[in-house]
C-alpha positions as CSV (number, residue, x, y, z in Angstrom):
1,X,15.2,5.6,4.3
2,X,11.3,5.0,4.4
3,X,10.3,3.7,7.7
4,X,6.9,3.0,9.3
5,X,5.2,5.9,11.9
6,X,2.0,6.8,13.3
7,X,0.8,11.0,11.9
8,X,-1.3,12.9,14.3
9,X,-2.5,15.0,11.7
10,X,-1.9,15.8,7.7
11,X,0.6,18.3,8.4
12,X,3.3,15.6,9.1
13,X,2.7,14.0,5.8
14,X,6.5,14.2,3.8
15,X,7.5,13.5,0.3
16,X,7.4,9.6,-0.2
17,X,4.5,8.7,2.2
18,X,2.2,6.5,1.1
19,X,-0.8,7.3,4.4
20,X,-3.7,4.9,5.4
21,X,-6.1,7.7,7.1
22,X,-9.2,6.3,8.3
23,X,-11.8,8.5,9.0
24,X,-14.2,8.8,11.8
25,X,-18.3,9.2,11.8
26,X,-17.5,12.8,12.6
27,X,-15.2,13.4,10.1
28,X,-15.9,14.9,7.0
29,X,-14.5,14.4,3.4
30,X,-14.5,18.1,2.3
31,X,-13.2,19.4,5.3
32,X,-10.2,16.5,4.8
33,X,-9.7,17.7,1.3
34,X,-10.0,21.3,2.0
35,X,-7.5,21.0,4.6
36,X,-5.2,18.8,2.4
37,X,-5.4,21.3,-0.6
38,X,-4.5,24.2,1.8
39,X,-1.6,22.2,2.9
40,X,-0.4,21.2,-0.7
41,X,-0.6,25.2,-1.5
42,X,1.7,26.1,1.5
43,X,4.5,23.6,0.7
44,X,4.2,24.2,-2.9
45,X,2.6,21.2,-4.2
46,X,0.7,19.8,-7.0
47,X,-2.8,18.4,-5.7
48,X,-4.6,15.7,-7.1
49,X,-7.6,14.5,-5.7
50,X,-9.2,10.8,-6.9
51,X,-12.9,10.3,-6.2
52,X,-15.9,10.9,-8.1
53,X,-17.6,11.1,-4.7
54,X,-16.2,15.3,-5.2
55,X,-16.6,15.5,-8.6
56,X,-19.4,17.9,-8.1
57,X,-17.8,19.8,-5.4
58,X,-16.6,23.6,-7.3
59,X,-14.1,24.2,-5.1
60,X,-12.1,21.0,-6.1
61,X,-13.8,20.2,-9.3
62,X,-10.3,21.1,-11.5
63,X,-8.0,19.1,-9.0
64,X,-10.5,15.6,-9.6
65,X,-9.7,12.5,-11.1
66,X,-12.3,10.4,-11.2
67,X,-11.3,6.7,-11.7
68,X,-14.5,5.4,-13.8
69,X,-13.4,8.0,-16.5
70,X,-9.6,8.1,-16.7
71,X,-8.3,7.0,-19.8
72,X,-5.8,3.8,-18.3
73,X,-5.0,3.1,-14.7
74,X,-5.1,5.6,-11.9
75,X,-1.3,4.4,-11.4
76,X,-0.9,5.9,-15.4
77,X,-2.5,9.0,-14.2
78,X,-0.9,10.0,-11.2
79,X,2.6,9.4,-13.1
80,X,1.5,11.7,-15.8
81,X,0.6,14.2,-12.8
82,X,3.8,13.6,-11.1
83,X,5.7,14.2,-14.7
84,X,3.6,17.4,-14.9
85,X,4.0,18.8,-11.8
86,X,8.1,18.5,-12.0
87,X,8.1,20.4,-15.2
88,X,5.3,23.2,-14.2
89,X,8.1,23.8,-10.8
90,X,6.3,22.0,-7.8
91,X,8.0,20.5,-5.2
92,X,6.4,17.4,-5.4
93,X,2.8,16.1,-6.3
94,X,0.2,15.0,-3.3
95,X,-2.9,12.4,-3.9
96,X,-5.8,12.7,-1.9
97,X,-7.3,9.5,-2.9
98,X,-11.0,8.5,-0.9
99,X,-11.7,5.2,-1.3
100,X,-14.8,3.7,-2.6
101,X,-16.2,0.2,-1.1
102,X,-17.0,-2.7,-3.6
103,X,-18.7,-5.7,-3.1
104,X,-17.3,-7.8,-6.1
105,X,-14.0,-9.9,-5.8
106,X,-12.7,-8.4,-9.0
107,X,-12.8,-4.9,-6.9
108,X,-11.1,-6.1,-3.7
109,X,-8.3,-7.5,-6.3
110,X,-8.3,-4.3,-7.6
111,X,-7.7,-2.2,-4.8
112,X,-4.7,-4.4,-3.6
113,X,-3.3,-3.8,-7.1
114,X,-3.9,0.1,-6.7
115,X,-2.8,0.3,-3.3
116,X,0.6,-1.7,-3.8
117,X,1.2,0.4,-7.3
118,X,0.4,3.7,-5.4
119,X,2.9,2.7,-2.7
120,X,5.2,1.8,-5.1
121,X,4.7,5.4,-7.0
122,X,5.0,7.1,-3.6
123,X,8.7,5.9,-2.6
124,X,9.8,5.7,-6.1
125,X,8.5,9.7,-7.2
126,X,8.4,11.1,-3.5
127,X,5.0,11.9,-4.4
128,X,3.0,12.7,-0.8
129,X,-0.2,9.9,-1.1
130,X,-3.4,9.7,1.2
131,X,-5.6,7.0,0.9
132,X,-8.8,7.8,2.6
133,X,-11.0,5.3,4.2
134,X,-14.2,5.7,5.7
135,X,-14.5,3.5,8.9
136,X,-18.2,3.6,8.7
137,X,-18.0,2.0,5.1
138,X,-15.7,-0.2,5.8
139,X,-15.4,-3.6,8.4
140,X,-12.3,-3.7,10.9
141,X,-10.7,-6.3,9.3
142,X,-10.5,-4.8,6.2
143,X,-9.2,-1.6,7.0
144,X,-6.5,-3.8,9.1
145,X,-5.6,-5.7,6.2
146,X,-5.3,-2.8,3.9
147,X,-2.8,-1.0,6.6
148,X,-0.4,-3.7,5.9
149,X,0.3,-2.2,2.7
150,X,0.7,1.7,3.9
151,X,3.7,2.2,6.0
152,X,2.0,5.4,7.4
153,X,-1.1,5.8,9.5
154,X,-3.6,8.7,10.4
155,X,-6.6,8.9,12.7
156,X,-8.2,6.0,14.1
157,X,-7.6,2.6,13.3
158,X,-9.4,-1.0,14.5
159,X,-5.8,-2.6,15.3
160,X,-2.6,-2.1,14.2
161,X,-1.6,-4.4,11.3
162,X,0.4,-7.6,12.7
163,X,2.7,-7.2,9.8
164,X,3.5,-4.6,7.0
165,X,4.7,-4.4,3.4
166,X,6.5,-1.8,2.1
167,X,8.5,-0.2,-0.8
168,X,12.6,0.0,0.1
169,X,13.6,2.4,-3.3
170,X,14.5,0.1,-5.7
171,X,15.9,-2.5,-3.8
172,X,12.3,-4.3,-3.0
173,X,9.5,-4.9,-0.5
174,X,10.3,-4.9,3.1
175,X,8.0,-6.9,5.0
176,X,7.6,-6.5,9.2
177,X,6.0,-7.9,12.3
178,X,4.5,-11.2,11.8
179,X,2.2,-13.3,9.9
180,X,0.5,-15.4,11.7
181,X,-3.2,-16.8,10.7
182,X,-4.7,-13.7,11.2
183,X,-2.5,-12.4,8.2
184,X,-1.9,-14.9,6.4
185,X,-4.7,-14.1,3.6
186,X,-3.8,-10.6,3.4
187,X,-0.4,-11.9,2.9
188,X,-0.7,-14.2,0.2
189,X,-2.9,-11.9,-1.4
190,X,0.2,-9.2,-1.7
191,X,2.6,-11.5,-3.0
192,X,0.4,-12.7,-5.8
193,X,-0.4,-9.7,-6.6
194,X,2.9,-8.5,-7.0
195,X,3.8,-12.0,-8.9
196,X,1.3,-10.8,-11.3
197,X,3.3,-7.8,-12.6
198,X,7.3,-9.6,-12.1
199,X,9.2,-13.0,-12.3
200,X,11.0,-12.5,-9.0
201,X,10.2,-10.4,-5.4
202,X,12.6,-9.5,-3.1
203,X,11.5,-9.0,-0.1
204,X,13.9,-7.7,2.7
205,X,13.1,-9.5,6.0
206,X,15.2,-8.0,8.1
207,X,12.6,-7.3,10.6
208,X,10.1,-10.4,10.2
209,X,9.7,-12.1,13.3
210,X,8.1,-14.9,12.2
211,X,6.0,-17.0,9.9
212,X,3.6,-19.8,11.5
213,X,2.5,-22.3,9.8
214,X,-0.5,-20.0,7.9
215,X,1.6,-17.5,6.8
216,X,4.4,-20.0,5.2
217,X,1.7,-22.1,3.4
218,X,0.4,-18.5,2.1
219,X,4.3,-17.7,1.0
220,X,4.5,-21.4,-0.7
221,X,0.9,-21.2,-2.4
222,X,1.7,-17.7,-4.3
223,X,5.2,-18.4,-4.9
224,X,3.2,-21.6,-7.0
225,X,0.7,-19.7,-8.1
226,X,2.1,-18.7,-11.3
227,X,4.5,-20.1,-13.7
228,X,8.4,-19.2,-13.9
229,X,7.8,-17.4,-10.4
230,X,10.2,-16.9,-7.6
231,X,10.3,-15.1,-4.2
232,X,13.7,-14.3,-2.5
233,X,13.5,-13.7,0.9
234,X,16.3,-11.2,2.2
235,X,17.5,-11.0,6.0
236,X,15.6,-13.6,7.1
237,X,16.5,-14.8,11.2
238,X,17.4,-18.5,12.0
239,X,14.1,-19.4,13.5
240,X,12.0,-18.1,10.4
241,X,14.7,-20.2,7.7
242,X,14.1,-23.4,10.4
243,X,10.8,-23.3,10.6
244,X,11.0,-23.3,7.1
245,X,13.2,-26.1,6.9
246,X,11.5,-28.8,9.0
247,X,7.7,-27.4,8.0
248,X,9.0,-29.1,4.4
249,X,8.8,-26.1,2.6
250,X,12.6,-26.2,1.3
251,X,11.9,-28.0,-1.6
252,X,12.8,-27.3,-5.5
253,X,8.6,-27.4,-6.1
254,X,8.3,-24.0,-3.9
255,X,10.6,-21.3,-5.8
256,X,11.1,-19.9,-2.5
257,X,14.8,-18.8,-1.4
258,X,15.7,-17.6,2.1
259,X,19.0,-15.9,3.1
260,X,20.1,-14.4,6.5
């Protein structure tokens, strides 16, 4: 069973981890890759690294995928990886994956799709992924809102994420913590975006505290944002399905369905 933890250092990473590692100023990105292919080699993995940032780099230059030349998504590329690395006799396939800033909206919808596909990848293949972020390229808030979608952390980070979501195998998305105003944008981004690609998410609510009044107009405003959609909510306590209740949400306009 996957479940949420803080890593010291790379070492701890297991099969099935999808890792949000945020760099410091002192950091350096060869020295995290050099230390993440010497790791792959001891545990007998496959390693793929995705930047073109180390494209040039000889030491790496066979294990790099650069994204602006791949022929398909990097989710398409990673699965051929994974596929090749099970029949060539690794234990598993690792992603060292540094993360470029963009400036355009299409690229910030872009990275939520890659990051929630590459989470998805990781607890469906038990591939070992790393998404590294620079926290000198990046604001606070968006590294905190991109940790809501990796259930493991590494190095330093702004603040911890109010709430997370998370692959469960193939039973859905599990979704933590709670979404409050602060999250609610990050939220509602996630479930469109995973509206985009199927009719119906489950999400497994289990440990969901709440939703305020933000976070279940996010929920009802991406449940609507596409036709024929649905969101089943899993688990969910009797303060969350009230609140739902007398906020007026429960109606047959808002494909939304809550269970305990």
């Amino acid at each position: 069973m996957r479940a949420p933890r803080t890593l010291a250092t790379l070492d701890e990473v297991d099969p099935g981890d999808h890792v949000c590692q945020v760099l410091d100023r002192t950091d350096h990105v060869i020295d995290c890759s050099r230390s993440f292919v010497a790791d792959g080699a001891l545990h007998g993995d496959k390693v793929v690294i995705v930047g073109p940032a180390l494209e040039a780099g000889s030491e790496f230059a066979q294990l790099v995928l650069d994204p602006a030349r791949l022929d398909g998504s990097l989710l398409a590329a990673v699965r051929r990886e994974a596929a090749d690395a099970d029949r060539e006799g690794f234990r598993s396939l690792r992603v060292l994956h540094h993360v470029r800033p963009g400036c355009r909206a299409e690229r910030t919808k872009e990275l939520w799709r890659s990051e929630l596909d590459l989470e998805e990848f990781a607890a469906d293949t038990g591939a070992l992924v790393v998404c590294v972020y620079s926290g000198a390229d990046w604001d606070s808030s968006t590294l905190e809102q991109i940790g809501c979608v990796h259930p493991h952390s590494l190095g330093s980070r702004p603040k911890v994420p109010a709430f997370q979501v998370y692959r469960t195998g193939k039973e859905g998305w599990t979704v933590n913590g709670i979404v409050d105003s602060d999250g609610a944008v990050a939220f509602g981004t996630i479930l469109c975006t995973l509206l985009a690609q199927t009719a119906t998410v489950r999400l497994l609510c289990h440990a969901l505290e709440f939703l305020d009044a933000a976070g279940m107009s996010a929920l009802a405003d991406a449940a609507k944002h596409l036709p024929d959609r649905k969101v089943i909510l899993e688990g969910t306590n009797d303060t969350v399905r009230l609140a739902w209740e007398l906020s007026g949400f429960a109606i047959p306009e808002i494909p939304v369905v809550m269970t305990p």
